[in-house]
N, C-alpha and C positions, 0 to 999 in steps of 0.2 A: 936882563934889563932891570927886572923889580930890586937886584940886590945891588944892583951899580947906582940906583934910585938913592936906596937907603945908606948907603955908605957914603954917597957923596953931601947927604943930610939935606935932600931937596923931596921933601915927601908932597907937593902940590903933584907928583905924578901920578900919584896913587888914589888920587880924590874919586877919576874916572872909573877906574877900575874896584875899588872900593863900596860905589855907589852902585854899579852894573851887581855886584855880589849879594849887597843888599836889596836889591830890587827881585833880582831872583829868588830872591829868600823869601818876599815877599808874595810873589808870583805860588811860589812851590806852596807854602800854607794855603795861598786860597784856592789853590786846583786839590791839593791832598784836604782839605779842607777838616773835618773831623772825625772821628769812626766813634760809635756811638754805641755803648754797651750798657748790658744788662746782666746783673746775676742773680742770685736766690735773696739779699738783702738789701743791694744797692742799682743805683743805674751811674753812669759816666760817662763822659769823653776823652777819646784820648787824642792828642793830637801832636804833630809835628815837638813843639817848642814846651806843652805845655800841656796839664789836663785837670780835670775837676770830677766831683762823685759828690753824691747824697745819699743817706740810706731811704730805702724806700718808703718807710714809715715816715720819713720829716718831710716827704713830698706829697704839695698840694694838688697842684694842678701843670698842666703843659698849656702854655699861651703861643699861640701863632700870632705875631705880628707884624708890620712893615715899618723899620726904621723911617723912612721916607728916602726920599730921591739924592740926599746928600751921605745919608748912613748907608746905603746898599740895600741890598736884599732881604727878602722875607726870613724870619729867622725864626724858632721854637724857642721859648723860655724855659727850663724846669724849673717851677717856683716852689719854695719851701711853705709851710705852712706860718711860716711867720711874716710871710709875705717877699723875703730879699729871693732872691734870684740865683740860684746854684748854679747855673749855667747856661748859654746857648750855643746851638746849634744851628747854622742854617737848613732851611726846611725845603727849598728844591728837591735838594739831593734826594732827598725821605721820602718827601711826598706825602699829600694829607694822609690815603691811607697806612703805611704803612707807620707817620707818626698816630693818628688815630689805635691802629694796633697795638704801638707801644704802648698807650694809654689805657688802652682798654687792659692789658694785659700788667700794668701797675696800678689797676683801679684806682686811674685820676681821671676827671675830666679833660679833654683837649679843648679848649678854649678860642677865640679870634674870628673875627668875621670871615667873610668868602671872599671881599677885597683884597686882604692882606697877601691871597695867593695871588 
């Protein structure tokens, strides 16, 4: 059906099916959401599409905050010492202790109110 679509040069059939692929895609990154690593210089994320690192020395601090009710969920910042933002993470998955852990264990502060959870 998809290649009798395309051959007969009527692609409005493919907008449904196109859009269902894309929303999966979407679906799939926020359930796999990010894996979050660490090694002897740096820390990371890697994730489905995409991923990000800092070496440990340019990292300030970890910020737990809450985008609000239109951004989603609470999420961890790793912020550089310059202040920009290396990366986030959402912090459900983590959980305070275990981002706590990570922080202690990069001697950075973890930062954020008890709201944000």
């Amino acid at each position: 059906m998809g290649t009798s679509i395309l051959l007969q040069g009527n692609l409005s059939g493919l907008i449904i099916p196109a859009s269902g692929l894309l929303f999966a895609a979407w679906i799939y990154n926020s359930v796999a959401g990010a894996y979050l690593w660490v090694d002897a210089e740096s820390v990371g994320v890697s994730r489905p599409w995409r991923g990000a690192s800092c070496l440990k020395s340019d990292l300030d601090h970890l910020l737990v905050d809450n985008p609000g009710f239109r951004r989603g969920r609470p999420r961890c910042s790793f912020v550089r010492k310059d202040g920009r933002v290396a990366f986030r993470v959402p912090a459900k998955p983590y959980g305070r202790a275990q981002l706590a852990t990570t922080a202690e264990y990069l001697k950075v502060p973890l930062t954020g109110s008890e709201w944000d959870w």
